[in-house]
Steps between C-alpha positions, in 0.01 A plus 500: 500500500210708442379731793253376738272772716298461784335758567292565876257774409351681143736804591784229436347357246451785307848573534624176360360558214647855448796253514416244291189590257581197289456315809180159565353428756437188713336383848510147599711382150331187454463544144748725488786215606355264256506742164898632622594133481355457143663832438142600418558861644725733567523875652788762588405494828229312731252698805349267749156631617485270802591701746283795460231524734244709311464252271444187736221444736134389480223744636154573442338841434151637410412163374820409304766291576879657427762210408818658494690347184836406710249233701561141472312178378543344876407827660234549274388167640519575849325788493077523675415791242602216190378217661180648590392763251760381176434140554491444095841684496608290823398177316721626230821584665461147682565318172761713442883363462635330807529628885877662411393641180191659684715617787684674239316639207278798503136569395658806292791253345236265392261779346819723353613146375164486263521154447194390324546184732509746823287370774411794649375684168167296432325592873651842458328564167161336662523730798590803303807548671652843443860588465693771689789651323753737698795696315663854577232666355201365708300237459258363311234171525389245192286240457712180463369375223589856313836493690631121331532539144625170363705210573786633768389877435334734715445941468775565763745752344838562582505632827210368626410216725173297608449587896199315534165325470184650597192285528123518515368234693176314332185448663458229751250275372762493170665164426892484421665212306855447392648203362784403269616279291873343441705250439521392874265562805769747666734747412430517156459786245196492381348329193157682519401718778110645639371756695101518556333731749153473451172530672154274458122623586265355730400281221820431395529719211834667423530852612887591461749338311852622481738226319844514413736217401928471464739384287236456216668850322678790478365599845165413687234441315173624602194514273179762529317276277549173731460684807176639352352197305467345948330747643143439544548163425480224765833354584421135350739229271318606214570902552889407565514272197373784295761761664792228450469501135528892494809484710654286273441731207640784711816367635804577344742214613865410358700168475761458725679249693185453757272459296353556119256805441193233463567329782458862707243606255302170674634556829359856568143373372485243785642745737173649469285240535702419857236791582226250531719292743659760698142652586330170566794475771450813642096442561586133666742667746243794537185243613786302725615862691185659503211255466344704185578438111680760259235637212407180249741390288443324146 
């Protein structure tokens, strides 16, 4: 059987691996258990993370929001700071597995996992999430689109492991979307994933746009050109229409047993136009709670 550490603090940590360098790492296993049965991985030895407390805990300082990497999906959840300054990353982790697999897994597991699919990845990449990286030596911090390199890859060397999450929150008058797409309405991997966080003018023109969408290739796709072709231009049917066919173009999807490349190629173009919908909604419930309209829309 191979040997199984748990660690309490870094100082222990540290010293496990002086025992075992070959050794990998895991938190709350969820994907871990799944790819052991398959025999899809294997180590000489195996760290648990969960029980180190500098790398749990959610706090906010000078403006950013610290999520250590050993935090989980439900806590995640429960949490004011998420709920009311993440909410695009709450919506996110609500879709996420079921109630035991959110108990269990980790927001670190699910990032270190770098599963295209990952439905934490997408609002991270929209809210320029950065990475924290701790090792012997010190530590270091990475944007997380630089730290995931490809499909179940990341830049963490041996030795290293992701601590946590720091965020940015956006601006308040920003609007967050999430929504995803699978084969069922709950815990479902998903076929096509998308992030937006965007803002509008007082005469509804686009102002920000930060887009990024799942499971459509190697990892998250976001596009400069897309993101750029919005601004200035008012958020109407016709402006989405236009953006939809470049998304298309841009995706990268695969075939697989959910679903065939053009069937996510189509998917992620009316993703975006759910834009149109989702903002609509958001100025009817803003006339019913405060008795004034959003900016036009259309």
């Amino acid at each position: 059987m191979k040997n199984v550490w748990l660690p309490q603090n870094l100082t222990q940590l540290w010293a496990c691996l002086d025992n075992e360098p070959d050794a990998r790492f895991f938190a709350g296993g969820t994907d871990l258990l799944v790819q052991m049965r398959s025999r899809k991985v294997e180590a000489a030895a195996w760290i648990g993370l969960e029980k180190i407390n500098e790398i749990k805990g959610i706090d906010e300082d000078k403006g950013s929001i610290r999520i250590g990497a050993c935090v989980t999906h439900a806590q995640l959840l429960r949490h004011p700071l998420i709920a009311g300054k993440l909410s695009l990353l709450h919506k996110a982790i609500a879709t996420l597995g079921s109630p035991p697999i959110r108990t269990m897994g980790t927001i670190g597991g699910n990032i270190c996992t770098a599963s295209p699919a990952g439905d934490t990845l997408p609002p991270l990449y929209v809210l320029q999430a950065e990475v924290e990286i701790f090792s012997f030596k010190g530590t270091q911090r990475l944007p997380i689109r630089d730290f995931i390199s490809g499909p179940g890859r990341t830049k963490l060397q041996q030795g290293e492991i992701l601590a946590a999450i720091h965020i940015k929150p956006s601006s308040g008058t920003d609007l967050h979307h999430f929504e995803k797409v699978g084969q069922r309405k709950s815990m479902c991997c998903a076929i096509a994933s998308f992030a937006a966080l965007w803002s509008l003018s007082s005469s509804g023109r686009i102002e920000k746009a930060r887009l990024a969408w799942g499971s459509v290739g190697p990892t998250i796709v976001m596009d400069q050109d897309i993101e750029g072709f919005l601004i200035g231009k008012k958020l109407t049917r016709e402006t989405l229409d236009r953006a939809a066919q470049l998304v298309e173009q841009r995706v990268a999807p695969i075939d697989d047993v959910r679903a065939s490349a053009d069937y996510r190629r189509k998917v992620s173009g009316h993703l975006l136009l759910r834009l149109l919908h989702f903002t609509q909604g958001c100025a009817r419930r803003h006339i019913r709670d405060k008795g004034v309209a959003d900016p036009p829309i259309g």
